[in-house]
N, C-alpha and C positions, 0 to 999 in steps of 0.2 A: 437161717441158723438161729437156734433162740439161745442166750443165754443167762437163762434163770429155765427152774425146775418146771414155772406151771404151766407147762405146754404139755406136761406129762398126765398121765391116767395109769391108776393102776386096781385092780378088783380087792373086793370086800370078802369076807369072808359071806356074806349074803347072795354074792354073786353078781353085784354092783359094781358098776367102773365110778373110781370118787375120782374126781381130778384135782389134781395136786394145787390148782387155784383155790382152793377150799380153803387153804393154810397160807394165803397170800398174806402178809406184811407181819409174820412169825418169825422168830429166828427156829430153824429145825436141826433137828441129827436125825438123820437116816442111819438106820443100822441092819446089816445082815445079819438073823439070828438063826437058831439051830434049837431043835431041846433036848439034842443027846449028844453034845460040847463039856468038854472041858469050861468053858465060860459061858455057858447055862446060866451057872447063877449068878449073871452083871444082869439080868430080868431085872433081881432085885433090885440094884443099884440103880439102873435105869429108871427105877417105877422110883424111888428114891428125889432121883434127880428128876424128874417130872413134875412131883407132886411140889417140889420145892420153887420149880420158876414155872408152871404152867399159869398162874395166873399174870404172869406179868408178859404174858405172850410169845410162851415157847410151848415147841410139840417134838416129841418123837414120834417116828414112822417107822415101823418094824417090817422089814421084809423077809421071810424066813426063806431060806433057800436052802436045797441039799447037794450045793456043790464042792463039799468039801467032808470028803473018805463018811457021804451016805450019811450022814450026822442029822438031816433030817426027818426022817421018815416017815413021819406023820403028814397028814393033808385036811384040806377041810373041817367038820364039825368035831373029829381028834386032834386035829392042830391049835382051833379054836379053843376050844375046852383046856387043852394043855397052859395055853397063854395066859387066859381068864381066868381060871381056876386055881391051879397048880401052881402056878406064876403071878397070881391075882394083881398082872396089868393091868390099865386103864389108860393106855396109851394107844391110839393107832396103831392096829396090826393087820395087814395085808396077806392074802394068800402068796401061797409058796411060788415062788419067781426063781430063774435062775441070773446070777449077780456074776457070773464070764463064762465065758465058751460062746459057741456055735449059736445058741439060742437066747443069749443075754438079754434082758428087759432091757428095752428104748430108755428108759430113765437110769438103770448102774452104766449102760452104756455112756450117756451124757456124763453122769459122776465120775467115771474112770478116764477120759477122754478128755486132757486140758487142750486137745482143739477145738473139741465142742464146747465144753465149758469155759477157757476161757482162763482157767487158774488153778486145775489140780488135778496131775496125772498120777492115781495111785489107784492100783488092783486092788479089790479085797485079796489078803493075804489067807483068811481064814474066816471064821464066821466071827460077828462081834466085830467086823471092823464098821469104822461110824464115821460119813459126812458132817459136816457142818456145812448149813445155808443160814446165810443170811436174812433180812426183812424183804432182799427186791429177788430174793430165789438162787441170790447167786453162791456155786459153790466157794465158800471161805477156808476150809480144811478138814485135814482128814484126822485119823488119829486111828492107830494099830489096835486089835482085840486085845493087846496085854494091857491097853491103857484104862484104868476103870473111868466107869462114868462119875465117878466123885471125884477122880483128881483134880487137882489144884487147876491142872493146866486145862481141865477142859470147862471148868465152873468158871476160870476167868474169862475165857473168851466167852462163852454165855453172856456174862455178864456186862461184857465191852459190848457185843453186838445188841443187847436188848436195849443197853443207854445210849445206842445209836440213833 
């Protein structure tokens, strides 16, 4: 049973498997996103908070899914484009995964599952919900779609985990 994230692989919009070791001794937020949400536009905020501690050795990892009432419809070089463009991130973004049900990626599996991980049992409730991993991969917490990526509470623990 591993628990930290990099035992995990997930595809590229190229159609590449990257494996989550790539981002080994990072602090991360994984987030499920959507581009026809109600909170669409934390893109912003997220590319925001990115550009702000990306050099001091932090990443986000976007996972778009359309598990929640078909919110994302898009897929490949339309999903890409939407991200890039539209959204003009520069954060890691991964092809469309499904984040619960019957088909759940091995990796929101791990993130939802405090037996496997180890330390936080929480569903995505909606799209825009967001991990927090640690340097050694380990899930540290979670944090609900309503909580923007600039809040206080989610910049401090950034902050704490990267002076780690």
């Amino acid at each position: 049973m591993s628990n930290n994230i990099y035992d995990f692989k997930a595809l590229e919009f190229s159609g590449n498997e990257r494996s989550l070791k790539d981002f080994q001794g990072k602090v991360l937020l994984v987030v499920n996103t959507a581009s026809a949400c109600f909170f669409t536009k934390q893109f912003k905020t997220l590319e925001q908070l990115y550009v702000k501690y990306k050099d001091q050795g932090f990443e986000i990892l976007a996972f778009p899914s359309n598990n929640f009432n078909n919110q994302e419809p898009r897929t490949g070089t339309n999903l890409e484009t939407f991200c890039r463009i539209n959204q003009r991130v520069t954060f890691p973004v991964f092809k469309r995964i499904h984040v619960k049900g019957e088909f759940i990626h091995p990796l929101y599996n791990f993130l939802t599952n405090k037996e496997l991980n180890g330390r936080v049992g929480s569903k995505p409730i909606w799209n825009f919900h967001k991990y927090l991993i640690n340097k050694k991969g380990e899930v540290i917490d979670y944090f609900y779609p309503t909580t923007s990526p600039l809040s206080s509470k989610i910049e401090n623990r950034i902050e704490q985990l990267l002076s780690e």
